[in-house]
N, C-alpha and C positions, 0 to 999 in steps of 0.2 A: 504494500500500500504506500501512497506516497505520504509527507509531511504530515504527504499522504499521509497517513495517521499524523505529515513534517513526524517521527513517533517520539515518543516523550521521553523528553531528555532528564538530566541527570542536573545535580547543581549547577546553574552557571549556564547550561548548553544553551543552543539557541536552533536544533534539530528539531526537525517539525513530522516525521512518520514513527510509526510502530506503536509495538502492544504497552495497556500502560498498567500498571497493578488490576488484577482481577479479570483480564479478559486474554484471551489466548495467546500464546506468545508467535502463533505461525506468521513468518517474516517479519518480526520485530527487529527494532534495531535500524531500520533507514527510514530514510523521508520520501519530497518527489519535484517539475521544470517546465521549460516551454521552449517548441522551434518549431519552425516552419521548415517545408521542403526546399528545395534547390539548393542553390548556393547564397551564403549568408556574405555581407555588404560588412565592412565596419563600419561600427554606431559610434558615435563619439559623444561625451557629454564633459560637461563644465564639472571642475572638480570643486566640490564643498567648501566651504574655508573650515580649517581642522587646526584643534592646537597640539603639539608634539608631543610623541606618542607617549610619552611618561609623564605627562601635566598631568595635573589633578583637572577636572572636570570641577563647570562652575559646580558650587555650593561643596563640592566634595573637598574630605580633609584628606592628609597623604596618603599613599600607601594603598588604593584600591584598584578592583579590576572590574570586567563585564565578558559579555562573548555575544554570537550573533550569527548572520546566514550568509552567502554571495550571490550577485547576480547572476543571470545566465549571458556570456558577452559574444559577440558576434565577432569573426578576424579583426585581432588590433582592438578589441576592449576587452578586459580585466573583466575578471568575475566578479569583481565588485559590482559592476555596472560602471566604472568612472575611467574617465581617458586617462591613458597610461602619463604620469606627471613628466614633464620635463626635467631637466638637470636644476633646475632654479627650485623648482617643489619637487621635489624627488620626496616619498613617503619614507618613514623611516624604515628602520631593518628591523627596528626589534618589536614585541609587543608590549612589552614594560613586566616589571615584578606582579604588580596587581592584575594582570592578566595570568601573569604564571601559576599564580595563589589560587583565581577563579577555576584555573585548569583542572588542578589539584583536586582541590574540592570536587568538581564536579564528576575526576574518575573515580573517586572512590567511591562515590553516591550512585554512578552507573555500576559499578561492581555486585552493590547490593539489589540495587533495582531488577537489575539482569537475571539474578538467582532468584527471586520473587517472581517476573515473567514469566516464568517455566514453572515453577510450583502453585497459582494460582487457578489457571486452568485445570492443572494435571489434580489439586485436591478438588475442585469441580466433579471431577469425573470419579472420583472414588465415596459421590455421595449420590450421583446421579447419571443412568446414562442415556436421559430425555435431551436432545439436542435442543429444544427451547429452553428446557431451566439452565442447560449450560450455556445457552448463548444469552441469558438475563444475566450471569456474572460480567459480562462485557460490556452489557449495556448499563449495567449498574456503574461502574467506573468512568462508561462518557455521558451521562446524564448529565450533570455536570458541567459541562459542555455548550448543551442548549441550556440551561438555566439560568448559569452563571457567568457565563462567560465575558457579557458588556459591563457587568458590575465590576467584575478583575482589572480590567482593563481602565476605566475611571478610577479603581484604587491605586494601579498600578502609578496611575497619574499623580498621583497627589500626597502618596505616603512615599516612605523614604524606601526603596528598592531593596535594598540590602536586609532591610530588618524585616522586609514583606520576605523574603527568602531566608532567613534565619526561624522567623516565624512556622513557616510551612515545612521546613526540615525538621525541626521537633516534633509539628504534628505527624509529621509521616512515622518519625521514628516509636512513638506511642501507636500507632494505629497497627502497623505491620505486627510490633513489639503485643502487641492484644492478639494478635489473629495467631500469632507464633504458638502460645500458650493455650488459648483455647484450643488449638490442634494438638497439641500435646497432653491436657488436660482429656482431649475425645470428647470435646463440647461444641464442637463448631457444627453446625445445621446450615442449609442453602441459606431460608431466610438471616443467620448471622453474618454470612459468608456475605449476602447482598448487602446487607448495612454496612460491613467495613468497607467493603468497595464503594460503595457510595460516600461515604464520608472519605476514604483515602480518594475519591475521584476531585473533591470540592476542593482537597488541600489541592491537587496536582493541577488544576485548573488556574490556582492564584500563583502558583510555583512556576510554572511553565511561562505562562504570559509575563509576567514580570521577569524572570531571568532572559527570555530574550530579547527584553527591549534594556537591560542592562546592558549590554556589551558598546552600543558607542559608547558610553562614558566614562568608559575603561580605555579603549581603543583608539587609536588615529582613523577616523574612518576611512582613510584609502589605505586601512589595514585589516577592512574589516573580510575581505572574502580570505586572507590569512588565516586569519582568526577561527574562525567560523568554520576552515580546513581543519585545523588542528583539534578545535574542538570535537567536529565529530568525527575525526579519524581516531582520536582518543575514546571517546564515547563508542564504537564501534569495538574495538579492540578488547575495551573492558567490559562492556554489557554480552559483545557477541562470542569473539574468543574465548574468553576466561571466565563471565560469570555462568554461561547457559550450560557449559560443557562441566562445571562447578555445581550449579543450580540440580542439574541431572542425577549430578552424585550425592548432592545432599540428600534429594529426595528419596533415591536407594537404602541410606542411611536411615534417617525420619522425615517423615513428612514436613512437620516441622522447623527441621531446620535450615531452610532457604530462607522463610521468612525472620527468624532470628539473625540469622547472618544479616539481612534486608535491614533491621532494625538497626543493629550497631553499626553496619556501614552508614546510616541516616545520621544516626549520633557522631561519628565522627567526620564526616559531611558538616556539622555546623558547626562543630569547633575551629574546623578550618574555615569558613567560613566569618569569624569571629577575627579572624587576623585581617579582612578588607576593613580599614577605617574610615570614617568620615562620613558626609553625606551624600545619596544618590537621589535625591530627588528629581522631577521632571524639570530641564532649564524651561524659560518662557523664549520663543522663538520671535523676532522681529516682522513685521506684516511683510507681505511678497505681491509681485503686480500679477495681476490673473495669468492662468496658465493659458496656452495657446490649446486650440482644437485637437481633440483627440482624432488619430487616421486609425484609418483601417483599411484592409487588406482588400474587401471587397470593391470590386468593380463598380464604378456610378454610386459610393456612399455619399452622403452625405456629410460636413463636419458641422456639428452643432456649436453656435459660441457657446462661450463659460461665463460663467460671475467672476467677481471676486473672491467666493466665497468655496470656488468649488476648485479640485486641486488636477494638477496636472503633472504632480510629482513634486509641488510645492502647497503650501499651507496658503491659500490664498485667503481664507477667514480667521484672521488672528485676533482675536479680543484685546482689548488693551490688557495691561500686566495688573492683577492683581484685582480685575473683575470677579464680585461675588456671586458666583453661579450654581447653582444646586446639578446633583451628580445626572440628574435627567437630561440637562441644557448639555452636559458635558457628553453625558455618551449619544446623544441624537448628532454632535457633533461630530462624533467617531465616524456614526454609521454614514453620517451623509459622506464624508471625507473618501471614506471607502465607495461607497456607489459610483458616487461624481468619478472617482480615476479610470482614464480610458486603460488602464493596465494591470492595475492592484484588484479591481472588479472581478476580471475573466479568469486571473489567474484565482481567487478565492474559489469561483463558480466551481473552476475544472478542478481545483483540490476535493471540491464536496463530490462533487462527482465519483471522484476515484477511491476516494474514502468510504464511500456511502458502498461499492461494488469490494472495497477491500476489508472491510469488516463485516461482512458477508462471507467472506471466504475464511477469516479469523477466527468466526466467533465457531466454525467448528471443526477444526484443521487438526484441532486434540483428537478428536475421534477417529477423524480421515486418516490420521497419523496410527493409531491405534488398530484401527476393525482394519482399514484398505490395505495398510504398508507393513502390520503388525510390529510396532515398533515398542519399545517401554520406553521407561522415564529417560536415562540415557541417550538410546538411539532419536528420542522426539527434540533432547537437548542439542544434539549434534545435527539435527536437521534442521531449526528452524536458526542457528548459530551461523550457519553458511555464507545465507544471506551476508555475515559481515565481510566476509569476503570480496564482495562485487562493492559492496558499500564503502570497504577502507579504500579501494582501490577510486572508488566517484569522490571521496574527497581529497583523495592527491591527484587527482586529474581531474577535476571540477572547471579550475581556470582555463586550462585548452581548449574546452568544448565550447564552439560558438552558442550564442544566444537563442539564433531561433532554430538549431539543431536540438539542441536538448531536450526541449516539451514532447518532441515526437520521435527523438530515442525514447524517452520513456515510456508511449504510450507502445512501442513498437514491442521493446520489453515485456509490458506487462501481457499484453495479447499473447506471446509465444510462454510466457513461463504461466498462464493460467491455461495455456492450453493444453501444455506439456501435463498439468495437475489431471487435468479432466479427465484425459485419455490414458495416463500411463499406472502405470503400478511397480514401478522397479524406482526405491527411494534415492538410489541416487541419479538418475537421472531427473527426477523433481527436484534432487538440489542443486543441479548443472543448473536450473531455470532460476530456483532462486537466487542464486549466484549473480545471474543477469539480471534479474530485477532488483538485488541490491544496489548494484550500479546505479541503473537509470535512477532510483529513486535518492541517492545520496545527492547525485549531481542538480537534479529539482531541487532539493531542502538547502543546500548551499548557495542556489545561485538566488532564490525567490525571496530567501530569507535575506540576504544580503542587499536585495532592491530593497525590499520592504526598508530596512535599515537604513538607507541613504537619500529612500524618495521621500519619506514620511519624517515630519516633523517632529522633533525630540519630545515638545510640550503635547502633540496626541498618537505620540508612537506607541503607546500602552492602550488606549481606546481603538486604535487601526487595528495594533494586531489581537484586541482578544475578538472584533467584528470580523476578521478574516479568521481567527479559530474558531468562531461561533459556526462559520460557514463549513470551512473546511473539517472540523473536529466534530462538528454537534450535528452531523448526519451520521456520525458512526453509530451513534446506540439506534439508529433505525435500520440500519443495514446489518447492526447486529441479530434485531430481531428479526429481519427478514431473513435473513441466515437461517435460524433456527427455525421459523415457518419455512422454509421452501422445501429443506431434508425432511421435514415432518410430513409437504404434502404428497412429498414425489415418493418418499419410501413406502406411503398406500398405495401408489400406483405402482410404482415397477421395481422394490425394493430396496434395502437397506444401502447398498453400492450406489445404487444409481441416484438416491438422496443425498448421499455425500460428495457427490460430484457434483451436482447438479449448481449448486454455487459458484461454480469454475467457468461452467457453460455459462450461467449470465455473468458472471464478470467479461469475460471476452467480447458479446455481446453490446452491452453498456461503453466500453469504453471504444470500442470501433465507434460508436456513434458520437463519441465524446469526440472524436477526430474534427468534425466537420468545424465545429463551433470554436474548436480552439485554434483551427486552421484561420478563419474569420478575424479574431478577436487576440491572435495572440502570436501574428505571423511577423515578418522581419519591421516591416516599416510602421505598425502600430509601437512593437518595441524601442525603434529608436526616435519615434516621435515624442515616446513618455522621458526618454533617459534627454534628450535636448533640452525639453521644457524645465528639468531638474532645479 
C-alpha cells in the first residue's frame, strides 16, 4: 500500500504507508508517488529562503531536530522538489546533531513498533478465524483517522511539537505495555483487543501528523529529501529487517512478548526524545501574492483564476500574526488550502484510493498467509519483512527517479505484485512482488512527503497534512472492512481460497482505473506548474 498506508512511522519519521498497531502487518513498512508516461522535461523551481542547517529554528532553543518526505523531481530536479542551488546557495552537507538525535529516537521506536506489527494480527487470529472480526482489528487502529485527524493537525498547529511527540510516546508505551500483560495474564478478548487499538490508533494519529511536519524545523529544507532518505531507509531496516524477523520469534516464544519489547522500545523512544530542546512551535508565515492557474494535462482545459486566498504551493491566505481564531476557523482553513492546490489535491485523492484497495488486501493477508501459503509466525514475519527490501533500496534511489515517472512506476508495481498475490501460491515468488512494491511505494512516500514539506506553509503545515491523512489514511478502516466482507461473500460462493484472493482481484482492478485520473491530474506539466508557482 502506498503512504499509501505513507505507513506509520516511528518517532520523528515522516513515512506515510504501512500496517500500524492492530491491523495486519502484510507489506508494512513503505509508503507511495506520481509520473506520467513518456519522457519527463526538467521542472525547475525557486529555492525557499532557509536558515543553515544547524540554526535553531524561530522560537526553538538549541540542540533540536525534525524529519520529513521528498519530492518526486523530473531530469535536473532534486527530490526535494527544488532546483539544484548554485555555488553561491549550495545547501549544506550535513543534517545537524538534532536531526541525528530525531534519527535515533525514531529507530529505536520503529524496532519496537515493527515486533508489534507482526504480533497484532497474528494474536487476532489465535482468538478468531472470522475474516470480518479480524479485519475490525484494522479498522479499529485507523478509525482514528476519519475522526481525528483535522483536530491533530490544528493541534499540531498550535502546541509545541516536541512535547505533542513526547506526549504520545508515553501513551503508546502504556497502551502496548497493557495489551502485553493482558496476553500474558490470558485476559485479552477481541472486544479488549478493539479498544487498545482504538485508543493506541488516536495516540498514533497525533504522533504521526505532528512528527512529520517536525522535520523543516530541524532541517535546511533543501535538505529535506536527504533527510527524509535517511529517515526511512533507517525506518525500513529497523521495522523490516530486524524487528519482523525479531517480532516472528518472539511470538514463537510468547505471544506476549512483541508487545512488551513494543513497550520498552516506546519508553526509550522518549527519553531520547527528551535530549531535543527548546521550542517547536508553528512559525507565522509572511502573506504571499496569489498563486498562478493550476495546468493540467488535458487537452482544451481550462485554467480557472485563484484568490488570494487559495494556494498554489504558496499560502496565499495568511491572517495577520496573532489573530484570535477558534480551532474550527483554523482547520476549515487547512481543508480549503488542500482542495484549492492544483497538486496536493490529486495526489491526496490517488493516496485514498490506493489505500482504500491496500487495506483490503491487509486486513486479511494473516490468513492468506496462513490457510493459502501455510506459513507460521516466523515464515508470515519473513514474508511480509521483504517488502523492506524494494523499500530500502526506493529510499536510496528516490532522488534519481524523475517526477512524473514515479506515480506510475508505482501504480505499474502494485498491479503486477497484486496480481502475482491473486494467482500464485508459491511464497516466495509473492515476495519477489512485494519486493517490487516496496520500491514503488518508498519512492511515493519520499518524494510527496517532501513537496508537501516545501509547498505548504510552516504556520498550516500541521492542518495540510493531517487533511491529506484524513484523505489518504481515513479510507483504510473502510477498505478494511471491505476486506473482510468481500472473503466473507465470495467464500459462500466459490470457497475459502477463492475468498482470500478475491481482494487481490479488486485491488488490480481499482487501481488500473486509478490510472486515468492521475494521468489527468498528476502528469508532467500540472507538476511543474505547482513546483514554479512555489
Amino acid at each position: 500500500m502506498a503512504e499509501h498506508s505513507e505507513k506509520r512511522a516511528g518517532a520523528g519519521t515522516g513515512a506515510e504507508t504501512g500496517a500500524g498497531a492492530g491491523e495486519p502487518a502484510a507489506k508494512a513498512g513503505t509508503g507511495l508517488g506520481d509520473a506520467a508516461p513518456g519522457k519527463s522535461t526538467p521542472l525547475r523551481a525557486p529555492l525557499p529562503p532557509a536558515a543553515p542547517a544547524n540554526a535553531a529554528p524561530a522560537n526553538a532553543g538549541p540542540g533540536d531536530g525534525g524529519a520529513g518526505d521528498a519530492g518526486l523531481p523530473g531530469p535536473g530536479l532534486p527530490a526535494s522538489g527544488l532546483a539544484e542551488p548554485g555555488p553561491e546557495e549550495a545547501a549544506p552537507r550535513g543534517l545537524g546533531s538534532r536531526f541525528h538525535k530525531l534519527w535515533t529516537a525514531s529507530t529505536v521506536s520503529n524496532l519496537g513498533q515493527g515486533a508489534s506489527a507482526i504480533a497484532f494480527p497474528w494474536l487476532a487470529t489465535t482468538l478468531t478465524q472470522n475474516p470480518v472480526l479480524i479485519a475490525l482489528n484494522g479498522v479499529a487502529v485507523r478509525l482514528p483517522w476519519l475522526l481525528f485527524s483535522l483536530p491533530a493537525g490544528a493541534l499540531a498547529d498550535r502546541l509545541d511539537r516536541r512535547r505533542v511527540l513526547l506526549a504520545m510516546s508515553a501513551a503508546r508505551a502504556v497502551i502496548v505495555g497493557v495489551v502485553a500483560l493482558l496476553v500474558a495474564w490470558d485476559a485479552m478478548s477481541l472486544p479488549l483487543l478493539y479498544c487498545c487499538a482504538l485508543v493506541l490508533g488516536f495516540a498514533e494519529v497525533m504522533f504521526d501528523n505532528t512528527s512529520q511536519v517536525l522535520l523543516p524545523s530541524v532541517v535546511d529544507r533543501r535538505r529535506l529529501a536527504a533527510a527524509n532518505g535517511r529517515l526511512m531507509s533507517a525506518q525500513i531496516v529497523a521495522d523490516s529487517f530486524l524487528a519482523r524477523p525479531l517480532g516472528g520469534a518472539l511470538i514463537a516464544l510468547a505471544v506476549a512478548a512483541p508487545f512488551a519489547f513494543d513497550a520498552s522500545a516506546a519508553a526509550v523512544s522518549l527519553v531520547l526524545l527528551l535530549t531535543l530542546r527548546g521550542s517547536f512551535r508553528a512559525r507565522p508565515d509572511a502573506p504571499t501574492q496569489p498563486a498562478p492557474p493550476a495546468a493540467t494535462d488535458e487537452p482544451g482545459a481550462k485554467d480557472e483564476p485563484r484568490t488570494a486566498d487559495e494556494p498554489g504551493a504558496a499560502a496565499g491566505s495568511v491572517p495577520a500574526a496573532g489573530a484570535a481564531r477558534s480551532m474550527r476557523a483554523e482547520i476549515r482553513e487547512g481543508v480549503r488550502w488542500l482542495w484549492r492546490h492544483p497538486l496536493v489535491r490529486p495526489l491526496a485523492v490517488s493516496l485514498a484510493v490506493m489505500n482504500l484497495v491496500g487495506a483490503a488486501t491487509e486486513s486479511i493477508y494473516v490468513l492468506y498467509a496462513q490457510e493459502v501459503l501455510g506459513l507460521g509466525p516466523v515464515g508470515f514475519a519473513v514474508l511480509t519483512s521483504v517488502t523492506g527490501i524494494g523499500g530500502l533500496l526506493g529510499g536510496l534511489l528516490a532522488a534519481r527517479i524523475g517526477t512524473s515517472r514515479s506515480l506510475f512506476l508505482l501504480l505499474a508495481l502494485e498491479v503486477a505484485a497484486n496480481a502475482t498475490t491473486a494467482l500464485a501460491s508459491n511464497a516466495f515468488v509473492i515476495g519477489l512482488g512485494s519486493v517490487a512494491m516496496g520500491f514503488g511505494i518508498v519512492v511515493w512516500n519520499v518524494t510527496t512527503v517532501s513537496l508537501r514539506q516545501s509547498l505548504v506553509p510552516d504556520r498550516l503545515l500541521g492542518r495540510v497534512n493531517s487533511v491529506y491523512r484524513l484523505l489518504g489514511w481515513g479510507s483504510m478502516p473502510l477498505g478494511m472492512a471491505a476486506g473482510g466482507a468481500l472473503v466473507s461473500a465470495v467464500e459462500a460462493l466459490w470457497g475459502r481460497e477463492a475468498g482470500l484472493r478475491a481482494p487481490f482481484v479488486l485491488a488490480v482492478v481499482l487501481v488500473l482505473g486509478l490510472a486515468r485520473y492521475m494521468r489527468r491530474h498528476l502528469g508532467e506539466r500540472a507538476i511543474k506548474a505547482a513546483l514554479s508557482a512555489s
